[in-house]
C-alpha positions in Angstrom: 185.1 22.7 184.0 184.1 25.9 185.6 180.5 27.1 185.0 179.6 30.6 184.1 176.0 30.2 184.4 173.8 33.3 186.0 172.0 32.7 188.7 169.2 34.1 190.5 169.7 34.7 194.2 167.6 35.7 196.9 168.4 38.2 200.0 167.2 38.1 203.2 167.9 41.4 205.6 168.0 44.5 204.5 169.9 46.6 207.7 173.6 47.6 206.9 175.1 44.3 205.6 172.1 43.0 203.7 172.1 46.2 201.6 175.6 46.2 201.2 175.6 43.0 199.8 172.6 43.6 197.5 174.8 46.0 196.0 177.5 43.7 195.9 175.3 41.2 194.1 174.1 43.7 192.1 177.5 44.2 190.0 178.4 40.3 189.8 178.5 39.3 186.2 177.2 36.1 187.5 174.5 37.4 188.9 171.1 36.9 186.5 168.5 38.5 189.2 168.3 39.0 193.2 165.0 39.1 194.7 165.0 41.0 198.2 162.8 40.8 201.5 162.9 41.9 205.1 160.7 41.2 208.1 160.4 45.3 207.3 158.6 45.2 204.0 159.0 48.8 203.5 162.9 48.7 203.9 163.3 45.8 201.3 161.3 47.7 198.9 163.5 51.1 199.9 166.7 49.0 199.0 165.0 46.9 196.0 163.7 50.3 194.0 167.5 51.9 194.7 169.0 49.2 193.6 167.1 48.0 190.6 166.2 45.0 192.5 163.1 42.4 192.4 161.4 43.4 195.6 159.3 40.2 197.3 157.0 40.9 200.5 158.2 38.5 202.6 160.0 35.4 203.0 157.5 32.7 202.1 157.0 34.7 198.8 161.0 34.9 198.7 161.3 30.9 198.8 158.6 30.4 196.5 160.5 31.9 193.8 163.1 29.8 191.6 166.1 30.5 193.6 169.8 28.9 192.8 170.7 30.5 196.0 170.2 32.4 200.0 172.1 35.3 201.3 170.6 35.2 205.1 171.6 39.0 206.6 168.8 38.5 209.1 168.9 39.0 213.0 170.6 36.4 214.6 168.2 34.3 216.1 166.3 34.2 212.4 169.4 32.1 211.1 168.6 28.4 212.3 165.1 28.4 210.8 166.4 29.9 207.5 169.0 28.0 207.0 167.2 24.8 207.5 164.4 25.9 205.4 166.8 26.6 202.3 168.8 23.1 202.7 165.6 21.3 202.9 164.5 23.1 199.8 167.5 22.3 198.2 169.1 26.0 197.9 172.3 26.7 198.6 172.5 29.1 201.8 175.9 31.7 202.3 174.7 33.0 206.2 176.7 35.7 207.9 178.0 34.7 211.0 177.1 33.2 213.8 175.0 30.2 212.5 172.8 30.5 215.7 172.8 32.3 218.9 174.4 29.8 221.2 176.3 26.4 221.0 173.1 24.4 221.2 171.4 26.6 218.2 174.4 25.9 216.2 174.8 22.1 216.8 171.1 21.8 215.9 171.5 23.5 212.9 174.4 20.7 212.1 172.5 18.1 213.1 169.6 18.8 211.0 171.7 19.8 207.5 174.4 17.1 208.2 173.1 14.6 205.8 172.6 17.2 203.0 174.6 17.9 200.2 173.5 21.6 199.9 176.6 23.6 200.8 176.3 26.1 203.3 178.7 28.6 203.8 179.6 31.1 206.6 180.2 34.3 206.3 183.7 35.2 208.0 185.2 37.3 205.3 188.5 37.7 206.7 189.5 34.7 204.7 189.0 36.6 201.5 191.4 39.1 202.7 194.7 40.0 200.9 196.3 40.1 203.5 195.3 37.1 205.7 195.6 34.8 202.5 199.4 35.7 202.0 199.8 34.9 206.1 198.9 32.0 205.5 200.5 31.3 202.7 203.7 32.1 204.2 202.9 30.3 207.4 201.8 27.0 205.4 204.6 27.1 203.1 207.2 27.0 205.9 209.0 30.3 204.9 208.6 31.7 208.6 209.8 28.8 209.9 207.9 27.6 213.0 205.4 29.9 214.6 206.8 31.1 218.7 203.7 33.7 218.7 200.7 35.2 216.9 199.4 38.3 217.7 195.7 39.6 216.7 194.1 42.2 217.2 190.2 43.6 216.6 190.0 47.1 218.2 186.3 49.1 216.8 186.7 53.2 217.0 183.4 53.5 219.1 181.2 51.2 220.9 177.5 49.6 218.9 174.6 51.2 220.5 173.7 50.0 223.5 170.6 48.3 223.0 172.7 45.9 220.4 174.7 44.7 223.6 172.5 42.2 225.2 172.1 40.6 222.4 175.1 40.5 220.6 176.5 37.8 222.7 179.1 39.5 224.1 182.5 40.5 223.3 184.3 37.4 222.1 181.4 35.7 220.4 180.6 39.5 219.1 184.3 40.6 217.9 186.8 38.0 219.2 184.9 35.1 216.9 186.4 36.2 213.6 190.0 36.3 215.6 189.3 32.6 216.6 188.4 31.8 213.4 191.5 33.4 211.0 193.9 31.5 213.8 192.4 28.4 212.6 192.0 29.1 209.4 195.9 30.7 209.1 197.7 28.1 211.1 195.8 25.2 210.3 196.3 24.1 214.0 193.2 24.1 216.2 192.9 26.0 219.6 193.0 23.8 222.7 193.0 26.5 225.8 192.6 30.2 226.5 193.2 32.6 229.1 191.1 35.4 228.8 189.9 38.5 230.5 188.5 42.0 230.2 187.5 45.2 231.8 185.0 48.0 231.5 186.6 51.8 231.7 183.7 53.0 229.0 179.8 53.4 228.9 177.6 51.0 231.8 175.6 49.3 230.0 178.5 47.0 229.1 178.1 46.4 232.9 174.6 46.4 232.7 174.6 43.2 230.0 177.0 41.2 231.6 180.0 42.4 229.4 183.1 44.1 229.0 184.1 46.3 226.3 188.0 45.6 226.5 189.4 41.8 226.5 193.0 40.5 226.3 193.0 36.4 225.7 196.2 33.9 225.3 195.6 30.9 223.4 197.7 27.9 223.0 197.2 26.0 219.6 197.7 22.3 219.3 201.8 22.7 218.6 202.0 24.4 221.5 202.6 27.9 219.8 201.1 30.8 221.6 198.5 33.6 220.4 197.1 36.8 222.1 193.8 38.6 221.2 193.3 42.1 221.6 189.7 43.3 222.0 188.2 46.8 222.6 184.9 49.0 221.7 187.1 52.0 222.3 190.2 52.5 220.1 189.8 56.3 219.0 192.5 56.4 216.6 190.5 54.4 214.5 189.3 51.0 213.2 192.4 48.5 213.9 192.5 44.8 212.7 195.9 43.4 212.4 197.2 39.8 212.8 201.2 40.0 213.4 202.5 35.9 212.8 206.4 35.4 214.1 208.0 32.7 213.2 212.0 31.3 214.0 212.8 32.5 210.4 210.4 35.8 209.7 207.5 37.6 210.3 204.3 38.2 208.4 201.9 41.2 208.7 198.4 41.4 208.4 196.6 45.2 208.1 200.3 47.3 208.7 199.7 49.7 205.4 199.5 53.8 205.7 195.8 53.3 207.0 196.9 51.5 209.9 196.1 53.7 213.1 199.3 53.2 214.7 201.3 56.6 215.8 205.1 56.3 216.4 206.7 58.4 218.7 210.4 58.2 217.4 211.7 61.6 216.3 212.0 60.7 212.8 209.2 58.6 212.4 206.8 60.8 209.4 203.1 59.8 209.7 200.5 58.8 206.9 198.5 61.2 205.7 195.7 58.8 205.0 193.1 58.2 207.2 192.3 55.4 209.4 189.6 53.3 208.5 186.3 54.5 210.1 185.2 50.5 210.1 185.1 47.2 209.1 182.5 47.6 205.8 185.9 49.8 205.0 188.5 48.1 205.5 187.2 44.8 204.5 185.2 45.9 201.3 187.4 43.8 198.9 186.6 40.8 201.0 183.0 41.4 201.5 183.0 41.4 197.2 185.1 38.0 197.0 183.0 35.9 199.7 180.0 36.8 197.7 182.1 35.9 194.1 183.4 32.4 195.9 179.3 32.0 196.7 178.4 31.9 193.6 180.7 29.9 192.4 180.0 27.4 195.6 176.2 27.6 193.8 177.8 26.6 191.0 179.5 23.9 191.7 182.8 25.1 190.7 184.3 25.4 194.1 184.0 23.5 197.5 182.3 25.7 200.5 185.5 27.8 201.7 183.9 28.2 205.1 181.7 25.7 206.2 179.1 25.6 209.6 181.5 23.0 210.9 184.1 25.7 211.0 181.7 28.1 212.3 181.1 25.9 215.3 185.0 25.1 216.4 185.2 29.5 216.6 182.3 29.5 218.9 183.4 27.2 220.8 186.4 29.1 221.7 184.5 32.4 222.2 182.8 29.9 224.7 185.7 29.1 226.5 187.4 32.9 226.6 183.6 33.7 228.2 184.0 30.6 231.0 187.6 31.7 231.9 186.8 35.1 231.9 183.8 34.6 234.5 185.7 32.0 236.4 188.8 33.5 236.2 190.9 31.0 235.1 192.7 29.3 232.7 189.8 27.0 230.3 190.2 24.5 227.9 188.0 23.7 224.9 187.2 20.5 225.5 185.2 22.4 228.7 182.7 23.9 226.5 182.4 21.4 223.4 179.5 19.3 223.3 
């Protein structure tokens, strides 16, 4: 029986994402009450007073209220205490990606919530998509036949500001970890060895932190069917996320629609008028709204967690391996990096 009781839910992080979920939240008809806080008291009250939100001063005071459930839009290296601290409370956690800042973070996070039936779910919203649902849907269902290639591709219009870099783990545990992550999730086939390399024809301080702001990667899933990533912090004509599956039988699509920032050059080809989209709080807005809507319903107990830490972890670990065969430069498998 499904339950259509309102909850209460509690927000932590106010930056970009935390807001826009807090008005996300705020328009859920299952949504009773969100209380809000950030290590900036002043922002959370900014976004609580806009919002018609309960404001709380800081995290303890944000745990110590009744909660049903956490939405953790915190730095990075906040989300291993966070999450540990809900599941031990007994609150349901939904924590935007990555679970922790390395392998070892993320692992310890497992190992301390593995016994615990409080669900925690990740947030890569790709699989809330339109689009990447129907993939797979016509990959699982056979109607492509069997897959020869998969082709993905994350391209961002302009680069994050530079003082993000260092510490946004670079680019494939950065971009190329949602890619990882819908080929999983699509296929239903894991990842067993990548390929991957990258350049830096933009701003230094890629350089400067050890990254690259362009990467190409070949995969080979477990049926031995092939996929290549396409990564750049550079792709003027706008914000491009596509994932093109080919199959012996038929193709499947993901993000080709009269936003797409794709420019033919054929002499009867008559471009969109619409534009592209500036970014991914754009282009994924439906999806950002339906993770939050399965959330609830994960607090509710009406659905099982649709993205779990577990999954989290088999993504990083192939971000892991792109970054060892990138630095060594050679071919890497998974099994290299997993622990």
């Amino acid at each position: 029986m499904t339950s259509h009781k309102a909850v209460t839910l509690g927000l932590a992080g106010t930056g970009r994402i935390g807001t826009s979920h807090a008005e996300t939240l705020k328009n859920l008809p299952n949504v009773a009450n969100v209380l809000v806080a950030d290590a900036d008291p002043d922002r959370a009250r900014t976004t609580a007073t806009k919002l018609g939100l309960e404001f709380t001063p800081d995290l303890d005071t944000l745990f110590a209220a009744d909660l049903d459930g956490l939405i953790i839009a915190t730095a990075t290296d906040s989300h291993p205490e966070l999450i540990c601290r809900a599941v031990d409370a007994g609150i349901p956690v939904f924590c935007e990606k990555p679970v922790a800042a390395d392998i070892e973070g993320t692992l310890a996070v497992l190992d301390h919530i593995q016994t615990s039936p409080i669900p925690v779910q990740i947030g890569f919203q790709r699989r809330f998509d339109a689009g990447y649902q129907a993939a797979r849907t016509a990959i699982t269902s056979g109607s492509l036949g069997w897959l020869h290639t998969l082709r993905a591709t994350t391209l961002d219009p302009t680069p994050p500001p530079a003082d993000y870099i260092p510490r946004s783990g670079g680019i494939f545990r950065d971009c190329g970890v949602h890619d990882f992550d819908i080929i999983r999730w699509v296929t239903g086939r894991e990842i067993v060895s990548v390929y991957a390399t990258g350049s830096n024809r933009g701003e230094p301080f890629f350089t400067d932190a050890g990254d690259v702001d362009t990467a190409a990667v070949l995969l080979r899933l477990d049926d031995d069917s092939l996929a290549t990533v396409s990564l750049t912090r550079y792709n003027g004509a706008g914000y491009d996320v596509r994932l093109e599956a080919l199959g012996s039988k038929g193709n499947a699509i993901v993000g080709l629609d009269d936003r797409s920032p794709l420019t033919s050059v054929e002499p009867d080809y008559i471009p969109s008028t619409f534009p592209a989209y500036p970014g991914f709080m754009d282009r994924f807005r439906r999806a950002y709204t339906d993770e939050l809507v399965a959330f609830v319903s994960v607090v509710n107990g009406d659905l099982e967690n649709p993205c779990s830490p577990a999954d989290a972890l088999e993504a990083f670990y192939v971000a892991e391996a792109c970054e060892l065969s990138r630095r060594e430069g050679r071919p890497a498998q998974v099994t290299e990096v997993r622990r």
